[in-house]
C-alpha positions in Angstrom: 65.2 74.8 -38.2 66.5 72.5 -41.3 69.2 70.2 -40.3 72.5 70.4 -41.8 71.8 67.5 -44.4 69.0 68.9 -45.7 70.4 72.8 -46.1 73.5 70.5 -47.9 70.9 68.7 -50.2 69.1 71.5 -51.2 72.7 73.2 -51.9 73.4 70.4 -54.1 70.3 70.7 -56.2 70.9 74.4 -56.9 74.8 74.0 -57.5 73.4 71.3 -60.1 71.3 73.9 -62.1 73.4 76.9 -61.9 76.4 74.7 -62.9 74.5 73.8 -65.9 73.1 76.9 -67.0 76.9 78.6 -67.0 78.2 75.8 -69.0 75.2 76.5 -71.6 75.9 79.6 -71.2 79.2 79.4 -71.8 78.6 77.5 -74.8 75.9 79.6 -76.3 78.3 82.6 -76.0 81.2 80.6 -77.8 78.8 79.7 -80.8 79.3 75.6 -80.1 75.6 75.5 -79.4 73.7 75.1 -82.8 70.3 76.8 -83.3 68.5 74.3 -82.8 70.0 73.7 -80.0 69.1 76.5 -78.3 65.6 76.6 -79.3 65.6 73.0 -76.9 66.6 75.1 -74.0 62.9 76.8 -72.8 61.2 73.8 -73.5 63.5 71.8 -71.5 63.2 74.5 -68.6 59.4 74.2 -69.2 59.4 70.5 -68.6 61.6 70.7 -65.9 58.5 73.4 -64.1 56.2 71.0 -64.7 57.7 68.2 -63.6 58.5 69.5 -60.3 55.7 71.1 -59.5 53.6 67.9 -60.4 56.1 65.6 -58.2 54.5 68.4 -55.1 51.1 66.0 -55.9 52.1 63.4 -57.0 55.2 62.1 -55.2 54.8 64.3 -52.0 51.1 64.4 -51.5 51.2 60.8 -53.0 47.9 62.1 -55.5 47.5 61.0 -58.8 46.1 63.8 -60.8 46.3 63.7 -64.2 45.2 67.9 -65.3 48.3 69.2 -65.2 48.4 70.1 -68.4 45.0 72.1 -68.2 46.3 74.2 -65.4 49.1 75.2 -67.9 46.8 75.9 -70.7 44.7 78.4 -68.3 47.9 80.1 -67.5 48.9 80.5 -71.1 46.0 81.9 -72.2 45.6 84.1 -69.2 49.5 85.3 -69.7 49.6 85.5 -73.6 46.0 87.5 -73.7 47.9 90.0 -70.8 51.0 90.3 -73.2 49.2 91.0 -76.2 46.7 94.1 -75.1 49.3 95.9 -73.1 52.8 94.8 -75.5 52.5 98.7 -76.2 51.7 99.8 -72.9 54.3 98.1 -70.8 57.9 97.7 -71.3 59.2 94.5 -71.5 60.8 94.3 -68.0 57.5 94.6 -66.5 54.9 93.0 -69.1 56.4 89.5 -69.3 56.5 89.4 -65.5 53.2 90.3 -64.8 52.0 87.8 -67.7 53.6 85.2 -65.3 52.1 86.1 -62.4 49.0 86.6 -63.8 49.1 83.3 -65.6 50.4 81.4 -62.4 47.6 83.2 -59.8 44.8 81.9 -62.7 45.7 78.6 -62.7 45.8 78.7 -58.8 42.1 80.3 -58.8 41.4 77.2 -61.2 43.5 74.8 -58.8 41.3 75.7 -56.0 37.5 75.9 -57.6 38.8 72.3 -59.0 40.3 71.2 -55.9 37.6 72.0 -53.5 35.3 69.0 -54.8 37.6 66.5 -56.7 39.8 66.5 -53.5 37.7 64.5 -51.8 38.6 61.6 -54.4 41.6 59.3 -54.4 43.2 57.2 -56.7 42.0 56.0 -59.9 38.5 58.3 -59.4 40.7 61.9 -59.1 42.8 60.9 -61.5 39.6 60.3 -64.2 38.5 63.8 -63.1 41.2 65.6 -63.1 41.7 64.3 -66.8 38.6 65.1 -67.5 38.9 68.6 -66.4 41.8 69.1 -68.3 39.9 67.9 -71.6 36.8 70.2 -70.8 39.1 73.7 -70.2 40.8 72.2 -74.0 37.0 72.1 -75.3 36.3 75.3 -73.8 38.9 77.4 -75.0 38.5 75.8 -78.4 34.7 77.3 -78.7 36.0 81.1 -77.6 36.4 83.8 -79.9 39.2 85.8 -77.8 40.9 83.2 -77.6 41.6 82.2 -81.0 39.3 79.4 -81.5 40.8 76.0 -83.1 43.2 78.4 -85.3 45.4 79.3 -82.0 46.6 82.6 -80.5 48.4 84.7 -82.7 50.6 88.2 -82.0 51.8 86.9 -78.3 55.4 88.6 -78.0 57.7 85.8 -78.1 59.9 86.9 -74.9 60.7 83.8 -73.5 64.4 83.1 -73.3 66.2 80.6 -71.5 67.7 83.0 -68.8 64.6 83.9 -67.9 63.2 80.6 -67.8 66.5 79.4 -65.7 65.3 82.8 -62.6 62.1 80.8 -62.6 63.2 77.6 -62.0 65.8 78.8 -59.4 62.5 80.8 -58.2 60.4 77.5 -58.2 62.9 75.4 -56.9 63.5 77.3 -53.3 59.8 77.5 -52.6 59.1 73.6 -53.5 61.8 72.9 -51.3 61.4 75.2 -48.3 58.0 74.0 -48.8 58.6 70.4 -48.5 61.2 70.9 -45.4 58.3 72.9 -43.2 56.0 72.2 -41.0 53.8 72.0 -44.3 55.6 70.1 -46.4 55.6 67.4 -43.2 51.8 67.4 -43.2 51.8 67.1 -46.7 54.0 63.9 -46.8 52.3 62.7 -43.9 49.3 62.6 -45.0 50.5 60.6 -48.3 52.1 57.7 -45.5 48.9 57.3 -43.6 45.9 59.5 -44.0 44.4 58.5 -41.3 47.4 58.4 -38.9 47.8 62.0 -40.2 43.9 63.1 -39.5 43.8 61.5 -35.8 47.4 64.0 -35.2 45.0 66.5 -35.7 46.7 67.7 -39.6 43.8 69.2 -41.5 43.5 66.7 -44.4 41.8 69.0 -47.4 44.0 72.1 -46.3 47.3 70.5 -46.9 45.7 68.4 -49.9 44.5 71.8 -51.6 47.7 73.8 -50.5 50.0 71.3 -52.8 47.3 71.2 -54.9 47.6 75.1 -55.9 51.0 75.5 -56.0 51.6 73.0 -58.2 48.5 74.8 -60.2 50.1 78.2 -60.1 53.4 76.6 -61.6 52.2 75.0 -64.3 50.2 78.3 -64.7 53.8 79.7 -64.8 55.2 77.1 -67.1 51.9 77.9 -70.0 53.1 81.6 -70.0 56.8 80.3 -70.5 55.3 78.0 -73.2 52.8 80.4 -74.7 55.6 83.1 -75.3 57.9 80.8 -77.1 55.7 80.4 -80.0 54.3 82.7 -82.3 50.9 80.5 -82.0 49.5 79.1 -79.3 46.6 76.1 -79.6 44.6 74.6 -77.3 45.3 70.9 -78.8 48.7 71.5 -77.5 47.2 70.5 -73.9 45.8 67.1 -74.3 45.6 64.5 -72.2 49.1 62.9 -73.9 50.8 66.2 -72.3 49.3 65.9 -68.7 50.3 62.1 -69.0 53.9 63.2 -70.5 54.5 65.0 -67.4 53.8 62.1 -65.2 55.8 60.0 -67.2 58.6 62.3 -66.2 57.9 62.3 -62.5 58.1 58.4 -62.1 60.6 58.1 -64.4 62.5 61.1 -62.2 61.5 59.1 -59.1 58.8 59.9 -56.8 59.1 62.7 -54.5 62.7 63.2 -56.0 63.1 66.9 -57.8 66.6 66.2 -58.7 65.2 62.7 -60.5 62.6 64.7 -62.0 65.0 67.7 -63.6 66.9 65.1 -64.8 63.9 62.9 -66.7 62.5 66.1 -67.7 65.7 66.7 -69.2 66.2 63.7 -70.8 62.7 63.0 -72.4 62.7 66.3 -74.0 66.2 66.2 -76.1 65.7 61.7 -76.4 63.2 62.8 -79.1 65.1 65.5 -80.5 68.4 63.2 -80.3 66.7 60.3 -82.5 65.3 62.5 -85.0 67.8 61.2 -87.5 66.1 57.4 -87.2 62.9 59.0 -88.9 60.2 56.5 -89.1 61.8 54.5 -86.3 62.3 57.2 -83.7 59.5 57.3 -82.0 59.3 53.3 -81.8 62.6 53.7 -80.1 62.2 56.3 -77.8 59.3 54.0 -76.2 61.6 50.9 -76.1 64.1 53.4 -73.8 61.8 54.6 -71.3 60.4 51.1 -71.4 63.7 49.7 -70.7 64.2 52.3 -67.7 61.5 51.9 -66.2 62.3 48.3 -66.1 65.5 49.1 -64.6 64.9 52.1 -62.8 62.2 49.1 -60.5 64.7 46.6 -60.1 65.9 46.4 -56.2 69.6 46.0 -57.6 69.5 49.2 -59.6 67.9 50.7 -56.4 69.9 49.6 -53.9 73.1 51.1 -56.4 71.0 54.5 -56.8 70.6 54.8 -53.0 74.4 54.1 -52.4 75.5 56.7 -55.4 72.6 59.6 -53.9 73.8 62.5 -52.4 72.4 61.7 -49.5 74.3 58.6 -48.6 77.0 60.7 -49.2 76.0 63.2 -46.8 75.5 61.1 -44.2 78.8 59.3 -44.2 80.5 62.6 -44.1 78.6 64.0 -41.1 79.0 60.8 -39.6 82.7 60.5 -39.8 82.8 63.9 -39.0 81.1 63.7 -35.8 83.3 60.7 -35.1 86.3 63.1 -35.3 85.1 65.5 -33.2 83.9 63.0 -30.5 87.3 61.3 -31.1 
C-alpha cells in the first residue's frame, strides 16, 4: 500500500498538468493564444512523453541509453502506415487510437529484440549501441519503398491535437508512477543503487532491466504516432542521434528520476527556442549559453540544497510531521 506522501506527490504532479491544460485551454478558447502558439502545444506534450518515459531508464533504472529516438521513429511509421490504409475504413475515434497502440506495442516488440542482448551492457558500451541502433532503424527506413524513402511519408491524417495529447500524458503519467511506487518500480531503482546488492536479494536483474526498458520503448512508440500525425510529412532524418541526445538533455536538465523536473525541462527547451526566434542568427548561440548556465546551476550544492527545501516533498513532510505532533499532542 503507497503511503500517504507518496499518494500526495503523485496528486501534486497531476493537479500540476490538469491545472495547466485548463488555463490553455481557457486561453485557446478566449483567442489570447496566437497560432503559433498553439501549434507549440503537441510538440511540447510530445517532449514531455519522451522525456518521462526516458527518465524510467535513465534516472530510475540509472541506464544510459541513447535510442530513444529510434523507438519513436518505429512507432511513427508503424502508426502513420496504420492511419493511412484504413483513414477510410475507420472513423476517427477509433483509427487514431489504434495507430497509438499499434505504434506504442511496435516499439515495445523493438525494445525487447534490442534489449535482450544490449542489456547486458552498461555505461558508456549500451549507450554506443543503443545509438547505433537508433542510426541503423534511420538508415533502414530511409532505403524502404512503403515507407517513403528519403522524401518522407506523405497523406498521414494530421489528428493530433493537444487534448488528445494532454489523455496521453495523464495516461502515461499514472502508469510511470504506479510503476515506480510497486514492488517493480523498487527492483528497478534497486538495482540502479547496487546491482549486485540487488542480485544477491534474489531481484531478477535482466527482467526488471528489460521491463523499464519496454515501457519506455512503447512510449516513445506512442509519442512517434503523436509526432507523425502532426505533420503532413513525416522523415526519417527527423530521428537522429541530436533527437535521442535532445531528450536526455531534458531528463538531466529535469533532474534524474524527477518526472515533475522533467515536464518542466521538456517544457522549457521546446518554447526557449521558439521564444528567441526574434535574435535570428544569435539564437541558437544563446539557447546553449542558457542550458549551459543551468546546468551549471542546476549542480551547484547551494542551488540544491534551496531546490530540496522548496520540493514538494519537504513540504509534505513537515505537514505530516506537525500533524502527527497534533494528534500525539
Amino acid at each position: 500500500m503507497q503511503s500517504k506522501k507518496t499518494v500526495v506527490s503523485k496528486m501534486i504532479t497531476y493537479g500540476m498538468v490538469i491545472l495547466a491544460f485548463v488555463i490553455v485551454f481557457a486561453l485557446d478558447q478566449s483567442g489570447l493564444i496566437s497560432r503559433h502558439m498553439r501549434s507549440m502545444l503537441v510538440p511540447i506534450g510530445i517532449n514531455i512523453i519522451l522525456a518521462v518515459s526516458l527518465n524510467l531508464t535513465v534516472g530510475f533504472l540509472g541506464e544510459l541509453t541513447l535510442g530513444h529516438a529510434g523507438f519513436m521513429s518505429v512507432g511513427a511509421y508503424a502508426g502513420c502506415l496504420f492511419s493511412i490504409y484504413t483513414a477510410d475504413l475507420l472513423p476517427l475515434a477509433a483509427r487514431f487510437p489504434l495507430a497509438m497502440l499499434l505504434g506504442g506495442i511496435v516499439a515495445a516488440v523493438f525494445g525487447i529484440i534490442i534489449g535482450v542482448p544490449v542489456l547486458r551492457l552498461k555505461g558508456d558500451y549500451l549507450a554506443i549501441v543503443t545509438l547505433a541502433f537508433g542510426e541503423i532503424i534511420r538508415s533502414v527506413i530511409i532505403n524502404l519503398n512503403f515507407t517513403g524513402g528519403a522524401s518522407g511519408l506523405k497523406g498521414t491524417p494530421q489528428d493530433s491535437t493537444y487534448p488528445i495529447t494532454f489523455v496521453v500524458i495523464l495516461i502515461m503519467l499514472f502508469v510511470i508512477m504506479n510503476l515506480v511506487e510497486s514492488k517493480h518500480g523498487r527492483a528497478i531503482t534497486a538495482i540502479r543503487d547496487n546491482r549486485i546488492a540487488a542480485e544477491a536479494c534474489g531481484i531478477n536483474i535482466t527482467y526488471y532491466k528489460l521491463l523499464a526498458f519496454v515501457v519506455a520503448a512503447f512510449f516513445a512508440g506512442v509519442a512517434g504516432v503523436l509526432f507523425g500525425h502532426n505533420y503532413s510529412i513525416l522523415t526519417a532524418g527527423t530521428f537522429d542521434y541530436n533527437m535521442s541526445i535532445e531528450i536526455l538533455v531534458m531528463v538531466v536538465l529535469g533532474g534524474m528520476g524527477s518526472i515533475r523536473g522533467s515536464i518542466i525541462a521538456a517544457t522549457v527547451i521546446t518554447i526557449l527556442p521558439e521564444a528567441l526566434r526574434f535574435l535570428e542568427d544569435y539564437r541558437m548561440l544563446i539557447y546553449a549559453v542558457v542550458l549551459i548556465i543551468v546546468m551549471i546551476v542546476n549542480a551547484s550544492p547551494r542551488f540544491t540544497g534551496m531546490r530540496d527545501f522548496l520540493s514538494p516533498k519537504t513540504w509534505i513532510a513537515i505537514l505530516t510531521k506537525k500533524n502527527n505532533g497534533k494528534e500525539a499532542a
